[in-house]
N, C-alpha and C positions, 0 to 999 in steps of 0.2 A: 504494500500500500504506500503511495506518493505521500511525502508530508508535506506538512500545512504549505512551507512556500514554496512545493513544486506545484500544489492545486491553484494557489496564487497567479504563479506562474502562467499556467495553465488556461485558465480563465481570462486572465488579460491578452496574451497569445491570442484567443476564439474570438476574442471583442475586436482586435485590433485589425485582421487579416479578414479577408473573405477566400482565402484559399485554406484547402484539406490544412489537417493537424493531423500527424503520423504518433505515435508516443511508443517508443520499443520499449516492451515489457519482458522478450526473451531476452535472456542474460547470455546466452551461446550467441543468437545474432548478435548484439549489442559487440561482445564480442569479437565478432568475426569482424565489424567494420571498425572493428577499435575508437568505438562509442564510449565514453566516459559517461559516469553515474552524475546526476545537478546539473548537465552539460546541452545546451540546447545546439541543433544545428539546424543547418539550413541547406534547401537543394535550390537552385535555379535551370531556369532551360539553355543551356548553351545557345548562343545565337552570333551573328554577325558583330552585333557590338560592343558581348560582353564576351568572344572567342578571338578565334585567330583570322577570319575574312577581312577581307581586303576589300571595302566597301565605297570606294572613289569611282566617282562614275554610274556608278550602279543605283538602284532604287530601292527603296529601303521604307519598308513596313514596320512602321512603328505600332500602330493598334497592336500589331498579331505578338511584338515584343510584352 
């Protein structure tokens, strides 16, 4: 069971974002990604402007970013 201020935590995370909240509860995954215990992370989607493209010239959708 998560204590008081990872529910905290938690709860301000869901209010803040309108995207999913993942929360890894197995300790073998956790793990396997060399996941720390208190430790929040974060995924983004690779894209043109925050990878390696070379985006001079070219046209560039921001919405879909």
């Amino acid at each position: 069971m998560p204590n008081e201020a990872t529910r905290h935590a938690m709860r301000l995370i869901k209010s803040e974002t309108k995207n999913p909240i993942l929360q890894v509860r197995d300790p073998a995954l956790a793990e396997k990604f060399k996941m720390k215990p208190g430790t929040f992370y974060c995924y983004y989607k690779p894209s043109y402007i925050n990878g390696f493209g070379q985006f001079v010239g070219q046209s560039i959708d921001f919405p879909y970013l």
